[in-house]
mmCIF file as Biopython writes it, N, C-alpha, C and O atoms, coordinates in Angstrom:
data_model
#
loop_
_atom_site.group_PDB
_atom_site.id
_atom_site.type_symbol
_atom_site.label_atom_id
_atom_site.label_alt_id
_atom_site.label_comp_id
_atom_site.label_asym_id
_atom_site.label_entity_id
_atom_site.label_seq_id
_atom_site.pdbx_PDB_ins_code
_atom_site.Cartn_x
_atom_site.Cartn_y
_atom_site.Cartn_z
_atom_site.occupancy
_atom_site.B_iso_or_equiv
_atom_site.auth_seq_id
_atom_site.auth_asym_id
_atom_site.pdbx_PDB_model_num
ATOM 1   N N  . UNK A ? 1  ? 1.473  1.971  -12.288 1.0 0.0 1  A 1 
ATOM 2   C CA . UNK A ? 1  ? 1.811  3.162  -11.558 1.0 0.0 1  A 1 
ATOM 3   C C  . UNK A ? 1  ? 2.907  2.802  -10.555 1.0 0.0 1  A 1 
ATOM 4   O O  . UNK A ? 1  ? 2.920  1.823  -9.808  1.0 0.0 1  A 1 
ATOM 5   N N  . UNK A ? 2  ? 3.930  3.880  -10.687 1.0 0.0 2  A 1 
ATOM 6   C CA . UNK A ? 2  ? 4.918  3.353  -9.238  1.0 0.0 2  A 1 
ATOM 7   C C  . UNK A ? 2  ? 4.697  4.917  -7.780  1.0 0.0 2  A 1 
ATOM 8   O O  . UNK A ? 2  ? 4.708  6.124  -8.023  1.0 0.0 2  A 1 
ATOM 9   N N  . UNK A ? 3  ? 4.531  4.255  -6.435  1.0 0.0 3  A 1 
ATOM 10  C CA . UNK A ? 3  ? 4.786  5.038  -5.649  1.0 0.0 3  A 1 
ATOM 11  C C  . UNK A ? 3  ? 5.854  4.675  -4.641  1.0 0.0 3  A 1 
ATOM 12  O O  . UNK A ? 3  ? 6.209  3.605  -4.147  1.0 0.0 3  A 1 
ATOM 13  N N  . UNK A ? 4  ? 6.310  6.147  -4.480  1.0 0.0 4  A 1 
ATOM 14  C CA . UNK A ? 4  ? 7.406  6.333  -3.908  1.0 0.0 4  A 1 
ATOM 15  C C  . UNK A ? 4  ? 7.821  6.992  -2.823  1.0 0.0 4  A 1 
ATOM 16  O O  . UNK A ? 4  ? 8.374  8.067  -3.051  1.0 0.0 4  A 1 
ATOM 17  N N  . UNK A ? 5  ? 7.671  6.524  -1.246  1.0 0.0 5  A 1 
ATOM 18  C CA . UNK A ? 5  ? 7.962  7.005  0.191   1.0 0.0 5  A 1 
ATOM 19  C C  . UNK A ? 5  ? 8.787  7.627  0.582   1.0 0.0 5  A 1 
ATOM 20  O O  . UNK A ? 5  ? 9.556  6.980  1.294   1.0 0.0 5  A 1 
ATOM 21  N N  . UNK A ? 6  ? 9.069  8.803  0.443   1.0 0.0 6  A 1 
ATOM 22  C CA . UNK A ? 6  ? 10.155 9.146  1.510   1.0 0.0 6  A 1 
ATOM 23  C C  . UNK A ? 6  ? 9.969  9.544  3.248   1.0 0.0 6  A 1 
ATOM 24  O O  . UNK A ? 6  ? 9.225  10.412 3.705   1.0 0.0 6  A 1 
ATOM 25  N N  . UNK A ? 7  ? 10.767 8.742  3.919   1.0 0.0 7  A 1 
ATOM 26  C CA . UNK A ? 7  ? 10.250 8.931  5.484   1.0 0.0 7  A 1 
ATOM 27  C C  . UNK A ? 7  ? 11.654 9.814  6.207   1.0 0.0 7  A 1 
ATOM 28  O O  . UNK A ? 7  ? 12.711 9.353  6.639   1.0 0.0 7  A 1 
ATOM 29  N N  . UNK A ? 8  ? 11.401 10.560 6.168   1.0 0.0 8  A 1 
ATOM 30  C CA . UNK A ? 8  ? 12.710 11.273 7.120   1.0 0.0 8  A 1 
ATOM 31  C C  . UNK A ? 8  ? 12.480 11.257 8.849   1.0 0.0 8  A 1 
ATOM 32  O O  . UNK A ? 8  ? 13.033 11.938 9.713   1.0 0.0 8  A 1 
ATOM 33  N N  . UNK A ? 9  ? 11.698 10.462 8.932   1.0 0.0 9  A 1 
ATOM 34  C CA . UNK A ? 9  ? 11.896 10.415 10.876  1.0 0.0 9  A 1 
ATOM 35  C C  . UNK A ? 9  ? 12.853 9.354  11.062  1.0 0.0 9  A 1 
ATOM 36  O O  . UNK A ? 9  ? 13.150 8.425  10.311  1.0 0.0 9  A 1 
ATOM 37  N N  . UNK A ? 10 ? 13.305 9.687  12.276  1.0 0.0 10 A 1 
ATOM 38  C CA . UNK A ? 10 ? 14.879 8.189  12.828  1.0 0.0 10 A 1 
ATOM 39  C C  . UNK A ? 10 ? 13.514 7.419  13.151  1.0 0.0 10 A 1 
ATOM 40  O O  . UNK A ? 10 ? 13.647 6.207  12.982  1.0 0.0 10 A 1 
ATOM 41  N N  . UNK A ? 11 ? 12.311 7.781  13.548  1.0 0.0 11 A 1 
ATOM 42  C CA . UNK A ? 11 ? 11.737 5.994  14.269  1.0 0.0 11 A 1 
ATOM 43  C C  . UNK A ? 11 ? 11.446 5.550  13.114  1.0 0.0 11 A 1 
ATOM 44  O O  . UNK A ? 11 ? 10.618 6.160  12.438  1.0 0.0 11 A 1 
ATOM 45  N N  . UNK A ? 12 ? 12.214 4.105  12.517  1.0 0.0 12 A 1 
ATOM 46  C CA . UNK A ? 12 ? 12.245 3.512  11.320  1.0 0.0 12 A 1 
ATOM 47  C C  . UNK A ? 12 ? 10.390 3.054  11.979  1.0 0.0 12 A 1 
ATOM 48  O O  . UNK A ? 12 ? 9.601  3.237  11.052  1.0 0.0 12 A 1 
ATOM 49  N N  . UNK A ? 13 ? 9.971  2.763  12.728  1.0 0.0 13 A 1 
ATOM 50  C CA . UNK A ? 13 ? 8.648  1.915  12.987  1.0 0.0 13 A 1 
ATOM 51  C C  . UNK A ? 13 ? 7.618  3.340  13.918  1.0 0.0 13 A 1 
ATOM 52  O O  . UNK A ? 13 ? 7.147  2.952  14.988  1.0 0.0 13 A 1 
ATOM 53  N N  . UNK A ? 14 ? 7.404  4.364  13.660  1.0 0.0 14 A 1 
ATOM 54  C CA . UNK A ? 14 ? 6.728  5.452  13.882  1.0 0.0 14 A 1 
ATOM 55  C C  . UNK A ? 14 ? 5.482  5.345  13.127  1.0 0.0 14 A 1 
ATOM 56  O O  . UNK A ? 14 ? 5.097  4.725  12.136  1.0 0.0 14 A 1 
ATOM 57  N N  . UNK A ? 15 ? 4.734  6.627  14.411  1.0 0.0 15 A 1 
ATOM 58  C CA . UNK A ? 15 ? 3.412  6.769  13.767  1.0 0.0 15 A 1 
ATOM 59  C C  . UNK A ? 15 ? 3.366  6.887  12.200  1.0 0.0 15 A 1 
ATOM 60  O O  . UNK A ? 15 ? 2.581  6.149  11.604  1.0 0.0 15 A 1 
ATOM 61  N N  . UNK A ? 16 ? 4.262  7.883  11.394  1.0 0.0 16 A 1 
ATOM 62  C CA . UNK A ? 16 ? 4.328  8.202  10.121  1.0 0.0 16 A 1 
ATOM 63  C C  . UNK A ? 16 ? 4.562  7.239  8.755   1.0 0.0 16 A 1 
ATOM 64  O O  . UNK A ? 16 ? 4.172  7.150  7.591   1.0 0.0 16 A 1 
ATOM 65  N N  . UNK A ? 17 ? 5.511  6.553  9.751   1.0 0.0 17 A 1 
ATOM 66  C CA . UNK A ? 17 ? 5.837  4.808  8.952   1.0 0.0 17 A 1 
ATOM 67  C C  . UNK A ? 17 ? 4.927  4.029  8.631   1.0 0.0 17 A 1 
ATOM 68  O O  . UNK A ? 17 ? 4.706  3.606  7.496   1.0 0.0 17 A 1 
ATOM 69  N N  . UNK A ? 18 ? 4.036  3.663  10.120  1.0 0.0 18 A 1 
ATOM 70  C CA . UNK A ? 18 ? 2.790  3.333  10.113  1.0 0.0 18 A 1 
ATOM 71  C C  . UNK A ? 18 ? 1.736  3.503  9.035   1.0 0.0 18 A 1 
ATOM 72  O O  . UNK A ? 18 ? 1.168  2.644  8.360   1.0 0.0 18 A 1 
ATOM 73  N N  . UNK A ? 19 ? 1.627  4.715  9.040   1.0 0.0 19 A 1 
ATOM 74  C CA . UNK A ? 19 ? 0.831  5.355  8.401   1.0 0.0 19 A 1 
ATOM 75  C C  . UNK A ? 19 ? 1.045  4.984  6.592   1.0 0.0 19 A 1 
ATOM 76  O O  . UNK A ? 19 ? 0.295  4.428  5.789   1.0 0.0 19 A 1 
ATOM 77  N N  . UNK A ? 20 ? 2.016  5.408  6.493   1.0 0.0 20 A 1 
ATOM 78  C CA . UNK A ? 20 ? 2.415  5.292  5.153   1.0 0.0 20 A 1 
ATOM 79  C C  . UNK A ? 20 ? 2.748  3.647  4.619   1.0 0.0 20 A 1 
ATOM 80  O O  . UNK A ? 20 ? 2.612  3.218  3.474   1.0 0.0 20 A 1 
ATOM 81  N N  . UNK A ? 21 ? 3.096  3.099  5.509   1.0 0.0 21 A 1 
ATOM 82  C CA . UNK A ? 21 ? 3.367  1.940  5.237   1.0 0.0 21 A 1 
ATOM 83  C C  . UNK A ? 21 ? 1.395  1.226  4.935   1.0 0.0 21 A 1 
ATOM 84  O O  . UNK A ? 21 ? 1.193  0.488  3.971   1.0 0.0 21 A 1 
ATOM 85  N N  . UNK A ? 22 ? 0.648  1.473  5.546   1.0 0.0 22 A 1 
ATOM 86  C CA . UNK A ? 22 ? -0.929 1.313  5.106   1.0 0.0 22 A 1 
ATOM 87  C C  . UNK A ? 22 ? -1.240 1.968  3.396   1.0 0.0 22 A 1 
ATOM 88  O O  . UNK A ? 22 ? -1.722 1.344  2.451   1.0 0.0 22 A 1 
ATOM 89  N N  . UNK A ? 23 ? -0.865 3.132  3.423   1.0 0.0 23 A 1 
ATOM 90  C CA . UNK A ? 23 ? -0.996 3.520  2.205   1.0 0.0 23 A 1 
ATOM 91  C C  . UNK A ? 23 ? -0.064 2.943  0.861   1.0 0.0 23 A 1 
ATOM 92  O O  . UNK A ? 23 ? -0.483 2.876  -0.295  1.0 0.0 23 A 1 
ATOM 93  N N  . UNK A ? 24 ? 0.651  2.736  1.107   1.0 0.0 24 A 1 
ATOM 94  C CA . UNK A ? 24 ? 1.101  1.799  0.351   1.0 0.0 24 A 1 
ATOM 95  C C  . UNK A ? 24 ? 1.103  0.175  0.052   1.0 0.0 24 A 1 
ATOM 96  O O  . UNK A ? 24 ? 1.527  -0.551 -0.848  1.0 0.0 24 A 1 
ATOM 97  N N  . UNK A ? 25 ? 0.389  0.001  1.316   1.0 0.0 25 A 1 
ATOM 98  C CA . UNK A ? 25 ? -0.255 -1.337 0.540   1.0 0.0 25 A 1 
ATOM 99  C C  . UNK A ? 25 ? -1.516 -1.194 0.306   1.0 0.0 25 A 1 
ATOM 100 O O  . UNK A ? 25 ? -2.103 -2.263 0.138   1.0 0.0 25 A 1 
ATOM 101 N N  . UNK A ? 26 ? -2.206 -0.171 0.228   1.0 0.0 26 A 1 
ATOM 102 C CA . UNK A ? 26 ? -3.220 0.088  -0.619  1.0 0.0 26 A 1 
ATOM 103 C C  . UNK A ? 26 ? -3.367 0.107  -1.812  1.0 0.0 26 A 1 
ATOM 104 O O  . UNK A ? 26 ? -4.283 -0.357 -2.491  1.0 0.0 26 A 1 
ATOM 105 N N  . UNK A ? 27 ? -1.840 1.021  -2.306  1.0 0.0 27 A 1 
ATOM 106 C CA . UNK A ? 27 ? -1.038 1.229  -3.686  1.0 0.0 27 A 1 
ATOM 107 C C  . UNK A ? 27 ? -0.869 -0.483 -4.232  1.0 0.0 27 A 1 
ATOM 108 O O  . UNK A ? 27 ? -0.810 -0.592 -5.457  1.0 0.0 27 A 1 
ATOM 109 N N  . UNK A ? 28 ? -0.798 -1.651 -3.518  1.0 0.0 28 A 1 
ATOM 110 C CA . UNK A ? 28 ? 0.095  -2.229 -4.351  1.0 0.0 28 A 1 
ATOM 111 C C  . UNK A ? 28 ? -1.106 -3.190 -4.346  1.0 0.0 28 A 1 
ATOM 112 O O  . UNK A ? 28 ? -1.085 -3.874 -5.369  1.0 0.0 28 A 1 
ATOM 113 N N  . UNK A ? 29 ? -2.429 -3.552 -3.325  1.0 0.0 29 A 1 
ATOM 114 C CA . UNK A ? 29 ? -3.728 -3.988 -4.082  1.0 0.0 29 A 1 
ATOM 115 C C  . UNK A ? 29 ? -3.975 -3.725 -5.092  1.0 0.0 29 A 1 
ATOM 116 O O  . UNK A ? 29 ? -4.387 -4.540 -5.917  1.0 0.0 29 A 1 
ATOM 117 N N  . UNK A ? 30 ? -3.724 -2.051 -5.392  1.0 0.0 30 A 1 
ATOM 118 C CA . UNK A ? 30 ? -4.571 -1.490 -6.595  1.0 0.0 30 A 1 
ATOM 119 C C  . UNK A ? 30 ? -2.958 -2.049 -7.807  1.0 0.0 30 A 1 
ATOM 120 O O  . UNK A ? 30 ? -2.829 -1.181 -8.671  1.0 0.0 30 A 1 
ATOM 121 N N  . UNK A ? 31 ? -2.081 -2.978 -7.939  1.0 0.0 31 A 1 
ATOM 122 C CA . UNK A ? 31 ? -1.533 -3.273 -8.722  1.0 0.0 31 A 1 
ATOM 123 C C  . UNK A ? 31 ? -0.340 -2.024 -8.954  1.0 0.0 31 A 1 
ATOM 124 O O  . UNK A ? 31 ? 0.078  -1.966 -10.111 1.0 0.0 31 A 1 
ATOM 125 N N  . UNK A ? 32 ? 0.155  -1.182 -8.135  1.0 0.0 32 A 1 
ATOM 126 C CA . UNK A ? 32 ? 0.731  -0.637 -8.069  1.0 0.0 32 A 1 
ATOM 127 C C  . UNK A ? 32 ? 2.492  -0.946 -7.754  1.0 0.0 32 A 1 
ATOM 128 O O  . UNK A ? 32 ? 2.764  -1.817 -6.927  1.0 0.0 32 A 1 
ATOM 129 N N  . UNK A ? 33 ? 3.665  -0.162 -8.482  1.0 0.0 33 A 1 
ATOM 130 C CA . UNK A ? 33 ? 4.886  -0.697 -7.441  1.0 0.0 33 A 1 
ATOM 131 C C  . UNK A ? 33 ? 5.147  0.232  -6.827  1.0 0.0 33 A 1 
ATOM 132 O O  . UNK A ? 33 ? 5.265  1.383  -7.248  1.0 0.0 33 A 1 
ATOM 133 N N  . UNK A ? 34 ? 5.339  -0.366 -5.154  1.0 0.0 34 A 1 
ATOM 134 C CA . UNK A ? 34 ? 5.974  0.947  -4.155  1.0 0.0 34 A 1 
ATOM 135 C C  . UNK A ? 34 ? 7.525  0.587  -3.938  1.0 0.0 34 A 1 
ATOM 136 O O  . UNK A ? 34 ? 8.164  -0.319 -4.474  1.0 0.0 34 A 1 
ATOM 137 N N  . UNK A ? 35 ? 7.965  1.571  -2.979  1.0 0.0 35 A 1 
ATOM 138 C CA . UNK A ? 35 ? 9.243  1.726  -2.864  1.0 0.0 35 A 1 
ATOM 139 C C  . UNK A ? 35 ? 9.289  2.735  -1.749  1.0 0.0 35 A 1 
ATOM 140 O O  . UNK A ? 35 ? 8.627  3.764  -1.885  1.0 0.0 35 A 1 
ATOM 141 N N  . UNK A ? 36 ? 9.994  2.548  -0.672  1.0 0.0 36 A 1 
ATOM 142 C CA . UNK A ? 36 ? 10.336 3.456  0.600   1.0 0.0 36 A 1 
ATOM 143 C C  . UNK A ? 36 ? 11.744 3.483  0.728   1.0 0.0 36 A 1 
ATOM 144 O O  . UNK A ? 36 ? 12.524 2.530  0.716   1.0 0.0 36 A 1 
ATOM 145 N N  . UNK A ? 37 ? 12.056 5.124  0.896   1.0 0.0 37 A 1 
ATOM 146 C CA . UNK A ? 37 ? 13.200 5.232  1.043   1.0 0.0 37 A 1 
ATOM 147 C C  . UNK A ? 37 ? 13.426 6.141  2.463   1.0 0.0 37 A 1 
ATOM 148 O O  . UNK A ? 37 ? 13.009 7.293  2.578   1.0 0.0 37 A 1 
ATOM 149 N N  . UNK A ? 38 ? 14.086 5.482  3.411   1.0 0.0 38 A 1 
ATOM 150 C CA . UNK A ? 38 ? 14.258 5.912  5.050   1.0 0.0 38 A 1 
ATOM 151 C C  . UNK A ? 38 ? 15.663 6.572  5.149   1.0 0.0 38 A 1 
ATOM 152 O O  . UNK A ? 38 ? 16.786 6.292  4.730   1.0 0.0 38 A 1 
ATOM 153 N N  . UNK A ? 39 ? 15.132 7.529  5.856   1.0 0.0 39 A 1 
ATOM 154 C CA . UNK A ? 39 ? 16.342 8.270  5.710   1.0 0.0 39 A 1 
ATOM 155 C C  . UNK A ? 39 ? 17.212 7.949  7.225   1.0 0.0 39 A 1 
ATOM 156 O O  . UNK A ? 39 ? 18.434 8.030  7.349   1.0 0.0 39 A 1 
ATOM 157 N N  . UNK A ? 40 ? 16.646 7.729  7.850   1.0 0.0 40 A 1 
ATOM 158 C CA . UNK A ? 40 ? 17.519 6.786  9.087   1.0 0.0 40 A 1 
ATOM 159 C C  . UNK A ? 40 ? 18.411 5.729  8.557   1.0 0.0 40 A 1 
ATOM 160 O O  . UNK A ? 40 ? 19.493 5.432  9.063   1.0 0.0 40 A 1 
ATOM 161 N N  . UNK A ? 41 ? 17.987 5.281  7.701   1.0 0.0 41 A 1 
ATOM 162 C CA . UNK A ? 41 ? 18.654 4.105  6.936   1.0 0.0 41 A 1 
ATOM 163 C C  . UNK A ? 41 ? 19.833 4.702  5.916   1.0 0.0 41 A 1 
ATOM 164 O O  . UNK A ? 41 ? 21.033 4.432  5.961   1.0 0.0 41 A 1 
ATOM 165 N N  . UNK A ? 42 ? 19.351 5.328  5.261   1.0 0.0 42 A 1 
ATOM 166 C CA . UNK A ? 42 ? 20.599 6.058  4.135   1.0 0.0 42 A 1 
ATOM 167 C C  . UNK A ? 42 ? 21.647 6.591  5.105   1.0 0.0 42 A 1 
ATOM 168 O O  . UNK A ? 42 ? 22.849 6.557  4.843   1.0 0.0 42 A 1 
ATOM 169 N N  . UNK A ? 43 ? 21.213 7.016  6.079   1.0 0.0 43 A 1 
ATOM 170 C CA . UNK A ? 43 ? 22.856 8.096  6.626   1.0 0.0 43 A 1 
ATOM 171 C C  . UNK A ? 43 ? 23.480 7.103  7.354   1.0 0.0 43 A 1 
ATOM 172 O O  . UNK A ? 43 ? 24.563 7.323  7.896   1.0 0.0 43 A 1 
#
């Protein structure tokens, strides 16, 4: 299975980041590939 983050807040290290950044290494115990894409970062 692949999952895939999109974070559109500027705090690259925010509650939401946080957050998601847990859930996705949940994803990748369970043998999963993740991938985050920051949108602070793209622009």
């Amino acid at each position: 299975m692949k999952v895939i983050a999109f974070l559109g807040s500027p705090n690259k290290n925010g509650n939401t980041a946080q957050i998601v950044n847990k859930i996705l290494k949940s994803a990748e115990a369970s043998d999963a590939e993740t991938q985050v894409f920051m949108q602070a970062i793209l622009m």
